[in-house]
N, C-alpha and C positions, 0 to 999 in steps of 0.2 A: 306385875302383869308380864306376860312370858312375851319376849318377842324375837323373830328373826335375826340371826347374826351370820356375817361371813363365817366361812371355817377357815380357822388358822389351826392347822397340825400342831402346833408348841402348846396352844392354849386350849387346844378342845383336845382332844386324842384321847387324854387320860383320864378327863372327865366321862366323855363321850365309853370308854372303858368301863368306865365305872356302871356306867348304865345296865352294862353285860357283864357284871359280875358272873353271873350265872352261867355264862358260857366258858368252863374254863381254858378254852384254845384260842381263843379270842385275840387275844394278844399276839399268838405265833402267830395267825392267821390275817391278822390284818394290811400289812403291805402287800401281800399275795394278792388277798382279794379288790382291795382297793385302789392301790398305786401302783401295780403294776403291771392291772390288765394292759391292750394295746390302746382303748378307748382313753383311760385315765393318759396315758402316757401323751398322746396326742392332742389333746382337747382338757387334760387336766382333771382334781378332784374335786365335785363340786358338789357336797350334800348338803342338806338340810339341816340346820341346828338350831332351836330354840332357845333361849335362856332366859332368865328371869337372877334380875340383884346377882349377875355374873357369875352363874351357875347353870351348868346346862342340864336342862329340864326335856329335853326331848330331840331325837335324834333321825334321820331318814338314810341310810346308805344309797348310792347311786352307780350303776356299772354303765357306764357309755357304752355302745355298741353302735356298729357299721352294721347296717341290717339292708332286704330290698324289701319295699312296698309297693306294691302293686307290678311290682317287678323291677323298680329303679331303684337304683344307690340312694338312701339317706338316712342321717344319724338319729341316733332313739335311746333311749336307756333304760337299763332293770331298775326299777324300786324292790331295794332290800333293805334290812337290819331295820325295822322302821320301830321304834320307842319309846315310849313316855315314860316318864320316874311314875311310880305309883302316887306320891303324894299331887300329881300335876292330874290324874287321869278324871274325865269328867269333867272340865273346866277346861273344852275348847282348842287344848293346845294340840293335839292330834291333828284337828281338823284347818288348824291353820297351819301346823305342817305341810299337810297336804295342798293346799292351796297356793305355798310358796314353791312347793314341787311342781306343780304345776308351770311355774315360769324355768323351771331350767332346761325342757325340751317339748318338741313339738309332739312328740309321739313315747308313751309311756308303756314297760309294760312291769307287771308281774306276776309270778307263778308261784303256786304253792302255798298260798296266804290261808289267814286265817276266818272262822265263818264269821266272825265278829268284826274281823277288816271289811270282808266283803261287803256286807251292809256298808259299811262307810263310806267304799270308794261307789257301790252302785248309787247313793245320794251324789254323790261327787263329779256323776258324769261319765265313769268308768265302764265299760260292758265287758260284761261275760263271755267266753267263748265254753260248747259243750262237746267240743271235739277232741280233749285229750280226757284218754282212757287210759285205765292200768291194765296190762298185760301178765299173767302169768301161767307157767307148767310145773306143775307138780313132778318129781319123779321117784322120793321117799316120802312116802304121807306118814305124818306121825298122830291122825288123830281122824275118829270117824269123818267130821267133815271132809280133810284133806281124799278119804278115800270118795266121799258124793263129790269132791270137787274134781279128781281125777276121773270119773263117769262122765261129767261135765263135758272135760277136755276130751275124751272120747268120742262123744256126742259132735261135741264143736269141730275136731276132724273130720268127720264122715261127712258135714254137709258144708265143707271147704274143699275147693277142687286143689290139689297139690302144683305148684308149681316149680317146673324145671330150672334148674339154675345153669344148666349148656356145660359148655367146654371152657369151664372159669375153674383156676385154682388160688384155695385163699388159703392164707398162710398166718400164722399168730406172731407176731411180734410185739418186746418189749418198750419200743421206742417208733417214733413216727416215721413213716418214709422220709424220704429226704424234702426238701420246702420246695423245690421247681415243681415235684411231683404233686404234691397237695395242691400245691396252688395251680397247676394246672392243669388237675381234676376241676378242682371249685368255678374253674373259669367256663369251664368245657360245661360243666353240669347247672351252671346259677341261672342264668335264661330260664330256665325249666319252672324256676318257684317263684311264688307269688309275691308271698310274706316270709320272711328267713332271717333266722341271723346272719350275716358271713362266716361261714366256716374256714379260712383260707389259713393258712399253717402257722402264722403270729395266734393269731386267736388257739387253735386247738396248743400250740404249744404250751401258752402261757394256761388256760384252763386246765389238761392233762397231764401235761407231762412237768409243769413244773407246780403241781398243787405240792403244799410242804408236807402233809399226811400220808394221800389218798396215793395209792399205785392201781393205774391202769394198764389195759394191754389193749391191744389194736390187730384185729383180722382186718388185714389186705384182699383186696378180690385182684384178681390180675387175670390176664385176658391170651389167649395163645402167643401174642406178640409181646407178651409180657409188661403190658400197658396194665399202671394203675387205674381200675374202674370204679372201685366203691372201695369204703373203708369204714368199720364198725367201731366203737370203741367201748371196751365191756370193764366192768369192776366186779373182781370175783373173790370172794371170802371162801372159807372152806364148806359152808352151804348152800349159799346163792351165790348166783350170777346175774348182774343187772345188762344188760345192753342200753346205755346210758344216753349214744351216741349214733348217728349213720350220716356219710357224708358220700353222697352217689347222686345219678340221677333222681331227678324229683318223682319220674314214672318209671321204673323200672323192677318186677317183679321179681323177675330173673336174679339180679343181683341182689337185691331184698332178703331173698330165698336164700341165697350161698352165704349171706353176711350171718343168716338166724341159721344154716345148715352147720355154718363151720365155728360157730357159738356152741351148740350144743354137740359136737363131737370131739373138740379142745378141751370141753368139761363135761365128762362123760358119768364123772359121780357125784355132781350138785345132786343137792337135796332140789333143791327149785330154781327157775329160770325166770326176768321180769325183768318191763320196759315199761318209759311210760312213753306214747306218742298221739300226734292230733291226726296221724298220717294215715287215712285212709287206705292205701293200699298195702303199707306195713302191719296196717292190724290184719287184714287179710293172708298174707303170706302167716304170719305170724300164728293165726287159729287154724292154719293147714299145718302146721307143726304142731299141732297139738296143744295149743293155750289157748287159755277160755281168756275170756274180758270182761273182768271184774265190776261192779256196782260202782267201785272207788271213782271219782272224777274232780283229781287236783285241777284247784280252782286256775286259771288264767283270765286273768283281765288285763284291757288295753284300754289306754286313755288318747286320744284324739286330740289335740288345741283344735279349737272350733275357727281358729286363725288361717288355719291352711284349707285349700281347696280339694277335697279329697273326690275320688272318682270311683271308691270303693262299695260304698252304701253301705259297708259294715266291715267298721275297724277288727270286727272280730275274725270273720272269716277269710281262707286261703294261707292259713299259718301253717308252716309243716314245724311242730315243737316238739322235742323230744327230752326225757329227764334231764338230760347235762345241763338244758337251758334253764337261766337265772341264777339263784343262788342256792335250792334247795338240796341238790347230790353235792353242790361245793361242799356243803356245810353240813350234810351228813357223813359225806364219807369220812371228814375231818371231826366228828365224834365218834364215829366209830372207830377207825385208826388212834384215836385219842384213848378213850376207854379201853382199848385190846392191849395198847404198849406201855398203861400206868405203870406197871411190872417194871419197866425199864426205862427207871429215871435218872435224870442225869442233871445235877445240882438242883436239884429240886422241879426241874420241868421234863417233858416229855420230849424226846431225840426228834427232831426234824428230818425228815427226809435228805439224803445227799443228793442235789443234783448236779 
């Protein structure tokens, strides 16, 4: 019978590995993502692991995060990498997973699950939010649809009023502003939101700038006094460009508009452009540039401890989410970047990123 054990790194890690065979980065990827977010480092690693006759049988990833709810400071975590061995699946041990996840934070979330999860965690007490949308602009269509979807994105212009992004210049760079700067943007702009990750320059560093695959870039907005205002953070291949990322005020169109103006003028011969956000007024900005908003609606669910006194009425709503959040872009970019550099191995794995 499978049951609950602490994680010890020496004795579960490889097992635990073993689970994700399937994933071949896995391995590179796992200190990054695990032990060396700023949550882990502070608060420690604390997943979920199953086992059964000393053998682990089923696995929960967990990303601490500094988040605000309801607009105050308090901690919460992503659920990721969540696993059962095929032979365990059907016999409970998922669901007692889940149930021990449950005691390791007051407030849970995750993003990008699957429909077969989703069932399980909405029995489980979990709720849905239907406020993130996928965004995208076509600008080489390579197939009838692409051209009815580019009609689309026509259409979806004309009855979006454009807005002005003023006497703001935004500028691309390879590397973050410096940390007083970020972090004192996020200070100046977190008031504003409701439900947030902390965006403040530990976190985007460790997420961005030091994922061991994925290379992103960062448009800066700056302001006549040359004050940092808003800051975007985009992952660009040589045919799409995601905007992954925005870190600005919670209400501000104007800089919204310059972060998506100066997105699509730094890459001027993308095939296509695309976000994903729960952000109401970003999607707005966003279909005055010309992107339609897709059918697609990656799932987010949030889980509540019925232990805390909450003033919300619905843990779901007042999130501002955008793709970078969870683990879903972590862990694509890092097969994508994975699959592109097979080409260029080195002793038999794939060259990590210098940082």
């Amino acid at each position: 019978m499978a049951e609950i054990k602490p994680y010890d790194d020496q004795r579960h890690r490889e097992q635990v590995l073993n689970l994700f065979a399937d994933v071949a980065f896995k391995r590179d990827i796992w200190s990054y993502q695990f032990q060396e977010n700023p949550g882990a480092r502070d608060r420690g690693f604390a997943p979920v692991v199953a086992e059964e006759n000393g053998s682990v049988v089923g696995f929960n990833g967990v990303v601490p995060v500094s988040i605000l709810w309801n607009g105050r400071p308090t901690q919460a975590m992503w659920s990721c990498d969540f696993k059962v061995s095929e032979r365990q699946r059907g016999k409970g041990v998922g669901r007692l997973i889940k149930v021990e996840l449950a005691q390791r934070s007051p407030i849970l979330m995750s993003f990008g699950i699957s429909p077969v999860a989703a069932i399980v965690l909405q029995r489980m007490g979990w709720r849905a939010s239907d406020q993130v949308h996928f965004l995208r602009k076509i600008r080489q269509p390579r197939s009838a649809r692409d051209w009815a979807l580019m009609l689309l994105q026509f259409c979806t212009r004309l009855v979006n009023r454009p807005v002005q992004s003023g006497h703001m210049r935004a500028s691309l760079l390879q590397q973050l502003p410096p940390r007083e700067q970020i972090d004192e943007l996020w200070e100046a702009v977190a008031q504003g939101y409701d439900k947030v990750v902390v965006r403040d320059w530990a976190y985007l560093d460790w997420r961005y700038q030091r994922h061991p695959f994925a290379q992103y870039s960062f448009l800066e907005v700056r302001d006549e006094n040359d004050s940092l205002k808003a800051l975007g953070v985009v992952r660009a291949d040589d045919r799409q460009v995601r905007l992954v990322d925005y870190i600005g005020p919670a209400a501000s169109a104007a800089l919204k508009s310059a972060v998506v103006e100066a997105m699509l003028r730094q890459w001027p011969n993308a095939a296509s452009y695309s976000a994903m956000t729960s952000d109401l007024e970003l999607k707005q900005v966003m279909k005055a540039h010309g992107f339609y908003q897709g059918r697609e609606q990656p799932r987010f669910f949030v889980w509540e401890s019925p232990k805390r006194v909450s003033s919300s009425g619905d843990c779901t709503s007042g999130w501002f989410i955008m793709g970078g959040d969870s683990d879903g872009e972590l862990l694509q970019s890092a097969r994508e970047a994975w699959n592109e550099e097979r080409i260029n191995k080195d002793d038999d794995g794939c060259r990590l990123k210098t940082l």
